[in-house]
C-alpha positions as CSV (number, residue, x, y, z in Angstrom):
1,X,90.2,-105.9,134.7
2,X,86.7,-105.6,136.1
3,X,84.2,-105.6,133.0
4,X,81.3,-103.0,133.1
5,X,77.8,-104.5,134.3
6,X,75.5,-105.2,131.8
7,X,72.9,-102.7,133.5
8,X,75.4,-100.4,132.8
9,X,76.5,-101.3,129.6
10,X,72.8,-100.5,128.5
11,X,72.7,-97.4,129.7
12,X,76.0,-96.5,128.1
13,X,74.8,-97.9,124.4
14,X,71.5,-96.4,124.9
15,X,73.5,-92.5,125.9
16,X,75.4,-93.2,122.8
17,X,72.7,-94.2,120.4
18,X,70.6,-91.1,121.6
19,X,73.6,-88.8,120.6
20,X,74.2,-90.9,117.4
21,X,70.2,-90.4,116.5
22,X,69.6,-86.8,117.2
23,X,70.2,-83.4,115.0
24,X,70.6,-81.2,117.6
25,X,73.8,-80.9,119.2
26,X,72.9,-80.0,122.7
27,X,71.1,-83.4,122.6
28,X,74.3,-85.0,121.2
29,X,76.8,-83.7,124.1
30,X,74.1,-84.1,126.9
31,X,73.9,-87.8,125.9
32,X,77.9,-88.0,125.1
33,X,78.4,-86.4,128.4
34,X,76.0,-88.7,130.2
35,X,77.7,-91.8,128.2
36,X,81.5,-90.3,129.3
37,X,80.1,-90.3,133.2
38,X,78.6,-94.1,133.1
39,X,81.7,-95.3,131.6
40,X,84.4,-93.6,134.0
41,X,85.3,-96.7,135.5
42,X,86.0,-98.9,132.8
43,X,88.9,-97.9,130.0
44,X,87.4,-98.9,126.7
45,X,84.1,-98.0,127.2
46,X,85.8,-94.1,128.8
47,X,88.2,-94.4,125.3
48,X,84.9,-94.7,122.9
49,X,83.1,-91.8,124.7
50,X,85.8,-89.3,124.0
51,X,86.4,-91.3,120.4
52,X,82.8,-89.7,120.1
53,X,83.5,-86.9,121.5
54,X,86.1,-86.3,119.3
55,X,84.2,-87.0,116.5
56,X,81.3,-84.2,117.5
57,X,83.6,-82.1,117.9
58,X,85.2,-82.1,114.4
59,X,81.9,-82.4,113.1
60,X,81.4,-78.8,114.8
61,X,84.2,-77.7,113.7
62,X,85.5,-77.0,117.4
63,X,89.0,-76.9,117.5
64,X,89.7,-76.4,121.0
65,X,87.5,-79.1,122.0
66,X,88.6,-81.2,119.6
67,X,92.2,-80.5,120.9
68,X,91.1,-81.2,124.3
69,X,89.5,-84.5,123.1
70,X,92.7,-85.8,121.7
71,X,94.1,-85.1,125.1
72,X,91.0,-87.0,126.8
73,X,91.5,-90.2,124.4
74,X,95.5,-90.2,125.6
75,X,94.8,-90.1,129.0
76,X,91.3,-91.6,130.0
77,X,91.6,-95.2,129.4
78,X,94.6,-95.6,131.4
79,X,93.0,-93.0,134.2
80,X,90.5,-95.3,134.1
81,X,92.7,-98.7,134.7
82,X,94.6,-96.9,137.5
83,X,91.5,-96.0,139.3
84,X,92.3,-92.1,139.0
85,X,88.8,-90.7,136.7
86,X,87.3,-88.0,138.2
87,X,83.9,-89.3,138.8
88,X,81.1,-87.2,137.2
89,X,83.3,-85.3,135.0
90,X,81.2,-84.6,132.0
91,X,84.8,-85.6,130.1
92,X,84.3,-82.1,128.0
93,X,87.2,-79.8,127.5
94,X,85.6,-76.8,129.2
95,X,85.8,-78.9,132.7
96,X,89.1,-79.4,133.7
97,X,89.9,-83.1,133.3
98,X,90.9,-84.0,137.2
99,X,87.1,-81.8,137.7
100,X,85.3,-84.3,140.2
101,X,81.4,-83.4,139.9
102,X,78.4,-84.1,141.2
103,X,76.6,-87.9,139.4
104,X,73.4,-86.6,138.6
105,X,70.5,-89.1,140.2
106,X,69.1,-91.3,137.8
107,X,72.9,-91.7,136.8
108,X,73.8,-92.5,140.4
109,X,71.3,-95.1,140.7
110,X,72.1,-97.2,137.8
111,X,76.0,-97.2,138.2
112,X,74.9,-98.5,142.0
113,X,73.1,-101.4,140.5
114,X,69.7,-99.5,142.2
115,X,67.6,-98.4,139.3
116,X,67.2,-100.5,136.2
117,X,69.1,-98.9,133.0
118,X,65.4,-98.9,130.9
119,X,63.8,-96.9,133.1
120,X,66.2,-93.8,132.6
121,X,65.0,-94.5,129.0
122,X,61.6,-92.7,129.7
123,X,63.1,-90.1,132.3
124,X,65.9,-88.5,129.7
């Protein structure tokens, strides 16, 4: 099993920090969806962003997305190990979950190794 990059691995602390630190929840799924796209490839880090996912979603009181969360946590991590994530699903339950969608740039560039992961700090 390939381990995620360490550029990456920032990036993906940093998206889940940002959710962890903010009151508003548009904030917190933008950087949970953000988090769930960097870590696509790599089964434990894909398992914790829906974990967190999960865990908004209760919070919200959301019942289909937590539902659709529990699914998510079943299936990503070994999705993931197989090579079969849809890359740039946002991993929320309102996109289906074989959804591929578009990376958005700065994403793009740090998952290709071509943009540091502290300069999408500043941009986000």
């Amino acid at each position: 099993m390939v381990q995620m990059p360490p550029h990456v691995r920032t990036a993906f602390e940093d998206e889940l920090r940002k959710a962890r630190a903010s009151t508003d929840l548009d904030t917190m799924w933008r950087a949970l969806e953000r988090a769930h796209i960097l870590s696509q490839s790599w089964a434990w880090p894909h398992t914790r962003a829906h974990w967190h996912m999960l865990v908004l979603a209760v919070r919200c009181r959301d019942r289909t997305e937590a539902f659709g969360q529990i699914i998510r946590l079943l299936v990503g991590g070994p999705g993931s190990l197989m090579g079969r994530a849809p890359l740039g699903n946002t991993g929320r339950t309102r996109v289906g979950i074989k959804a591929v969608m578009p990376i958005p740039e700065d994403l793009a560039a740090i998952l290709n190794g071509t943009m540091p992961s502290q300069e999408v700090i500043h941009r986000t």
